[in-house]
Every structure is written in C-alpha cells, then in structure tokens.
C-alpha positions, 0 to 999 in steps of 0.5 A: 500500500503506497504511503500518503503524504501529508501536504503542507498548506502555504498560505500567501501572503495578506495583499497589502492594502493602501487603506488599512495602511492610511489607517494605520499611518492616520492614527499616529500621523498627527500634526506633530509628526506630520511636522517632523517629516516637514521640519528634518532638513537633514543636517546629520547631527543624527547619524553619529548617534546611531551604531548601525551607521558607526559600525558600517563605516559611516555609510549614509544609508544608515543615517537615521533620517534617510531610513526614515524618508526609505520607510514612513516618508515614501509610505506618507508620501505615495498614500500607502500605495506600495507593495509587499516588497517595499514593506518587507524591504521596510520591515528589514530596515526598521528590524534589522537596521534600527533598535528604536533607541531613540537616541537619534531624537535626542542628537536632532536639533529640532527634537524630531522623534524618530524612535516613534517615526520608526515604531510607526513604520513597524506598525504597518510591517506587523499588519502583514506579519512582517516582524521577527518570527520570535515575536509574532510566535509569541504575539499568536501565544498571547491571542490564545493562552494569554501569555507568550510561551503558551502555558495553560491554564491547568499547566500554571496552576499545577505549578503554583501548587507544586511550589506551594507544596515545596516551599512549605516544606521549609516555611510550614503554613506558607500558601500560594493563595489562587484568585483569593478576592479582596487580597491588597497585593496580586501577584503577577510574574514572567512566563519564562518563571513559570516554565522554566523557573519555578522556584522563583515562585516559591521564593516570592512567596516566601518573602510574602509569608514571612512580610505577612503580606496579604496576597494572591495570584490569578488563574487569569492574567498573570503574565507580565510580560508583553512581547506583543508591544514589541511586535508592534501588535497594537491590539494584542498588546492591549489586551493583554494588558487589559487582562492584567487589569480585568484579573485585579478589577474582579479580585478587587485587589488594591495593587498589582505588583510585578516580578523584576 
C-alpha cells in the first residue's frame, strides 16, 4: 500500500492594502509628526548617534533620517500605495537596521522623534506579519493562552501548587493563595518563571509569608510580560494588558505588583 503524504498548506501572503495602511499611518500621523517629516532638513547631527551607521563605516544609508524618508516618508508620501516588497524591504530596515533607541531624537536639533517615526513604520510591517518570527510566535501565544510561551491554564496552576507544596516544606503554613478576592497585593510574574523557573515562585512567596503580606495570584492574567508591544501588535498588546487589569478589577485587589 503506497504511503500518503501529508501536504503542507502555504498560505500567501495578506495583499497589502493602501487603506488599512492610511489607517494605520492616520492614527499616529498627527500634526506633530506630520511636522517632523516637514521640519528634518537633514543636517546629520543624527547619524553619529546611531551604531548601525558607526559600525558600517559611516555609510549614509544608515543615517537615521534617510531610513526614515526609505520607510514612513515614501509610505506618507505615495498614500500607502506600495507593495509587499517595499514593506518587507521596510520591515528589514526598521528590524534589522534600527533598535528604536531613540537616541537619534535626542542628537536632532529640532527634537524630531524618530524612535516613534520608526515604531510607526513597524506598525504597518506587523499588519502583514512582517516582524521577527520570535515575536509574532509569541504575539499568536498571547491571542490564545494569554501569555507568550503558551502555558495553560491547568499547566500554571499545577505549578503554583507544586511550589506551594515545596516551599512549605521549609516555611510550614506558607500558601500560594489562587484568585483569593479582596487580597491588597496580586501577584503577577514572567512566563519564562513559570516554565522554566519555578522556584522563583516559591521564593516570592516566601518573602510574602514571612512580610505577612496579604496576597494572591490569578488563574487569569498573570503574565507580565508583553512581547506583543514589541511586535508592534497594537491590539494584542492591549489586551493583554487589559487582562492584567480585568484579573485585579474582579479580585478587587488594591495593587498589582510585578516580578523584576
């Protein structure tokens, strides 16, 4: 009997569309930045601040302000009629040539924030998934099991009782209280403690026990992190973030306190 092959499905790629870019670029393009991409005339009292136009022999294509016009001028300028090509040569540019330090802002004479400039442009390369493959892993994680390393739920529990059950061993009466309502603190903490450091749970809680701190933790938005920002996933980021505060808001705690 001849073997069957799995066939994997490829989906092509979003079509770019030039409204859902103006939408975008709309939404940040307000008369202050607006100015901005009026008021650079380009004098490159910015290049020196970059380290990526220092460490390529000073080459004028990384100058912070030609990657600008490269990026959020020609997007502004054309009405987000570009291509697929222009946004991955874009995404390349503002991924892969600037960290959005914004050190180049504070060099800029007329103040001009090209960090924000730049992190607009990055908004319009996320839209069509034009972003490190790390973050938009994450960013799908999120969406799913609201938090970036796709731990679920039960996975998360089990791992605060199994701390609660180690820690107590040293400290006797020592809990890691769930979802307890009315508590003053929530607790929340990075993923990478709940998968790959779980004994920073149980030390945290030793602190609170010996403090006498009256404290819990949530089943439900826990993880501090948000790579989403990062990506540039605007939605994703906030909701995430909403999570957090739903979590507090239906406990009724007076104060959300975060690991690191």
């Amino acid at each position: 009997m001849a073997e069957t092959k799995e066939t994997e499905v490829i989906q092509a790629p979003k079509p770019v569309d030039p409204k859902t870019v103006m939408d975008i670029l709309n939404r940040s393009l307000g008369a202050r930045m607006k100015l901005w991409l009026k008021s650079c005339y380009h004098c490159g009292l910015c290049a020196d601040s970059c380290f990526f136009y220092l460490a390529h022999g000073k080459d004028p294509k990384y100058m912070p302000s030609y990657k600008i016009i490269q990026t959020l001028g020609n997007l502004f300028k054309k009405k987000g009629k570009v291509d697929r090509a222009f946004l991955e040569k874009a995404a390349d540019i503002v991924w892969g040539d600037c960290t959005a330090c914004r050190r180049c802002g504070m060099y800029c004479p007329f103040g001009i924030d090209m960090g924000l400039m730049f992190g607009t442009v990055r908004a319009v390369c996320a839209e069509y998934d034009l972003s490190p493959e790390a973050l938009l892993i994450a960013t799908k994680n999120y969406e799913e099991f609201d938090n970036q390393m796709a731990v679920t739920e039960e996975e998360w529990i089990d791992t605060c009782q199994w701390m609660e059950s180690e820690t107590a061993e040293e400290l006797p009466g020592l809990t890691i209280p769930m979802d307890k309502k009315g508590a003053k603190i929530l607790y929340a903490v990075n993923v990478r403690e709940a998968k790959f450091y779980p004994q920073d749970i149980g030390q945290a809680a030793m602190i609170f026990h010996v403090a006498g701190e009256d404290w819990t933790m949530s089943t439900k938005g826990w993880d501090m992190t948000n790579l989403a920002m990062f990506a540039a996933k605007g939605k994703v980021a906030a909701q995430h973030v909403k999570s957090t505060y739903d979590a507090a808001t239906n406990l009724g705690v007076k104060q959300i306190l975060l690991s690191e």
